[in-house]
C-alpha positions, 0 to 999 in steps of 0.5 A: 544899307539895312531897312531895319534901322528905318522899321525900329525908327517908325516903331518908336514914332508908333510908341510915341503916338500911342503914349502921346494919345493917352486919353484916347487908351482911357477912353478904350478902357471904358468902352471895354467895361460896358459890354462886359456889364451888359452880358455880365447881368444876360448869362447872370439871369440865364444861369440863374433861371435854368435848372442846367449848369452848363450852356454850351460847354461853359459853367458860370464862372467859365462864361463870366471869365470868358466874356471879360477876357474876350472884351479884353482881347478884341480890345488889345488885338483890333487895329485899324491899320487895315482901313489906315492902308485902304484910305492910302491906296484909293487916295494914291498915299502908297505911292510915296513907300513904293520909291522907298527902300524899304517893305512896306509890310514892314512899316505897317507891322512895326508901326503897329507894334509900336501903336500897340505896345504900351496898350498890350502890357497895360490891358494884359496887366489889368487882365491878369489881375481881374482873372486871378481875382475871380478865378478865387471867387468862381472857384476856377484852377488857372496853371502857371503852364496856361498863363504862359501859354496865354501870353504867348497865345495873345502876341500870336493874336495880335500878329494874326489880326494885323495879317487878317486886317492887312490882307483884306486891306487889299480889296481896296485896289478892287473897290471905289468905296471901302469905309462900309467894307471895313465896317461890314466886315470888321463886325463879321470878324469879330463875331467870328473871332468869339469877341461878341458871345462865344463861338459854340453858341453857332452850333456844331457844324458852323464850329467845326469849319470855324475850326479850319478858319483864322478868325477864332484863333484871334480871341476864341481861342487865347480866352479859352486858354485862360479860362481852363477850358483847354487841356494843355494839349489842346493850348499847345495845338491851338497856338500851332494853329495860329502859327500856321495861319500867320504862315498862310497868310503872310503868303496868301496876302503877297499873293493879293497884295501883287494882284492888287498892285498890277491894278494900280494907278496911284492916282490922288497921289503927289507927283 
């Protein structure tokens, strides 16, 4: 009998959830609005008090649209499904998927579509529109092309962020203690990623081996593609990056995930 009818199932209970939660999506909307005010006034008083109308490659109105949509994208794309699997392998909750039929990449993968559907569209919606409205007020040309690559760029997102969080979630059969792991280094992550300050502010060596890594495809890279700041050229390279990453790793976490569970004892688990 085929699994996929079981991965459909748990991405409807994860539709249910996330429909079922609806203040806590409002309550993440917020929380999304106040590092946009905060760095909305920092660049406002940086530009105005400078001479220059650049700072690291971006006009104004291209940092002002970055930092919104980048406050946007860590939102849609960040998940937790990484700490979620952690607390099941140190509290022996793998225990029960691994008598089951069934991949337990799978569940985790559809259970988080599931979760993440509803907020998606909604938080996509409420970008599109802030950004056709201030592309007119700074005067910034978005293609019809770049929107679409956008769109495809922010579904490889999110699929390349669960892989991130999915494969560090594996240091859980190596660690005793892992909730400040998942704190340490989900903030690296993000940081990492663009979703703090755009990446060009490292410098240029610590961006060039940025440009080798995973971590700026996740929310560097789309909001750039919306802010017109990437050729089309450049778009179409950049989402074969995130091709490419998901790619490595998906093989790269089978790998971990099979060292790991040679170490596992299940203890904490219901017999």
């Amino acid at each position: 009998m085929s699994a996929f009818p079981k991965y459909v199932r748990v991405f409807q209970l994860g539709v249910q959830s996330s429909l079922e939660y609806r203040l806590d999506f409002l309550f993440s909307l917020i929380s999304a609005f106040f590092p946009i005010l905060i760095q909305y006034y920092i660049w406002s008083a940086v530009y105005g008090r400078s001479d220059s109308s650049e700072f690291f490659g971006y006009t104004y109105g291209q940092m002002i649209l970055y930092t919104i949509t980048a406050a946007i994208v860590t939102k849609i794309v960040t998940t937790d499904i990484g700490q979620n699997v952690a607390t099941e392998i140190k509290d022996g909750g793998l225990n029960k998927y691994l008598v089951q039929p069934v991949s337990f990449f799978a569940l985790k993968l559809f259970t988080m579509l599931g979760q993440k559907i509803f907020f998606f569209s909604v938080m996509l919606c409420i970008l599109l529109f802030t950004l056709f409205y201030l592309t007119g007020t700074y005067d910034i040309q978005i293609p019809l092309i770049h929107i679409l690559l956008f769109m495809v760029s922010m579904v490889m997102s999110l699929l390349l962020n669960f892989l991130i969080s999915y494969t560090l979630a594996a240091v859980a059969f190596m660690l005793s203690e892992i909730s400040y792991f998942f704190e340490m280094t989900g903030l690296f992550v993000i940081i990492l990623s663009g979703g703090v300050f755009p990446i060009e502010v490292f410098g240029k060596t610590i961006n060039t081996i940025l440009d080798y890594l995973p971590f700026k495809y996740t929310i560097h890279f789309p909001a750039n593609v919306i802010n017109g700041r990437l050729s089309m050229d450049e778009a179409v390279q950049g989402i074969g990056m995130q091709f490419f990453w998901m790619i490595a790793l998906v093989a790269f976490s089978r790998l971990v995930w099979r060292a790991g569970m040679k170490k596992y004892l299940g203890l904490g688990a219901d017999q």
